[in-house]
N, C-alpha and C positions, 0 to 999 in steps of 0.2 A: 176713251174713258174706261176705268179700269174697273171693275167689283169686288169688291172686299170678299178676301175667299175663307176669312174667320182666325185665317194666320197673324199677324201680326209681320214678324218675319219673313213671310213668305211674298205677302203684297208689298213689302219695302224692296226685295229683291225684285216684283217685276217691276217696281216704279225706275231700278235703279239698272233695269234692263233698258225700259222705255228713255231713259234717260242718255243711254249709251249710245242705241240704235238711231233716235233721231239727234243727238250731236246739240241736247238742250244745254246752254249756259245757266240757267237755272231751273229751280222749282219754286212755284208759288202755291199756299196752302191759303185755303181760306181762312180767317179769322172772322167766327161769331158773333160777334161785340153784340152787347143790349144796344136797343134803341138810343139809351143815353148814352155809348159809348163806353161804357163801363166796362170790364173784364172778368165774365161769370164762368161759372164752373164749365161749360161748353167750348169757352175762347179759353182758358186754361189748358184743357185738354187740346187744343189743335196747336198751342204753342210748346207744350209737350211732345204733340206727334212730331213737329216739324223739326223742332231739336233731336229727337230720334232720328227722324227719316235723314237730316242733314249728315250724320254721323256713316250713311250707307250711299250715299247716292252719286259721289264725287264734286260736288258744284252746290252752291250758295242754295240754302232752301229761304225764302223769303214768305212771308204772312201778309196776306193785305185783307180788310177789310169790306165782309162780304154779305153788309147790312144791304137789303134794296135789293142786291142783286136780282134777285129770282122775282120782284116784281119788275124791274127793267127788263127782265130779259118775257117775260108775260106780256106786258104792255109792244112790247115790241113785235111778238107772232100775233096780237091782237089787232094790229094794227097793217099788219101782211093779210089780214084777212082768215089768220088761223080757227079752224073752230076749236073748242073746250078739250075733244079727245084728243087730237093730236098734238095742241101745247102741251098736255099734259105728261106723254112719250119722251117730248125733248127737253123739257124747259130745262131740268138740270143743265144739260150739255151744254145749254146757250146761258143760264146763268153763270159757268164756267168760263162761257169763251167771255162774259162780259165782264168777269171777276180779274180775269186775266189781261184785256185792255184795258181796263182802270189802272191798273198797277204799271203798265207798259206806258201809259201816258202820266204817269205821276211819276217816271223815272224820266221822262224826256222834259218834263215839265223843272224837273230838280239841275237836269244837265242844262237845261235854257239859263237858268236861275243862278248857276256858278258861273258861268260865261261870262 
């Protein structure tokens, strides 16, 4: 996971480092959506960043919907037995890795589906 170093520019070139080094077919960004699925000033801007970062990166930047995540990925160290501070440390990271199997399974789900 990478940390916003205030560049703009700058964390799109290590995204499009990270990109090279591990040999990704794509990038997935999260997308914000309201509760009711609607598309606010937050999902706006990450469908902005993506079309940005797409433009740098070499390979398909794709948007998946990243409503629940971070209580899936909660429910989930909660239920390993996590206490409070230490979900608290990773949950991001695991709400990513979970942001990112949805999206991996709703493309396998789409390949079953043309088949």
């Amino acid at each position: 996971m990478l940390q916003r170093s205030g560049s703009v520019a700058r964390d799109h070139q290590a995204i499009a480092r990270l990109v090279a080094e591990e040999e990704a077919e794509a990038v997935v960004v999260g997308l914000p959506l309201n509760m009711n699925g609607s598309t606010g000033p937050a999902a706006k801007a990450a469908i902005a960043e993506a079309k940005a970062l797409a433009t740098v990166v070499g390979v398909p930047v794709h948007t998946s919907d990243e409503r629940r995540t971070t209580v899936t990925a909660d429910r989930a160290m909660m239920e390993a037995g996590m206490k409070a501070p230490a979900r608290r440390k990773i949950v991001d990271k695991i709400a990513a890795a979970v942001l990112l199997q949805q999206w991996l399974d709703g493309q396998a789900a789409q390949r079953s589906a043309q088949q």
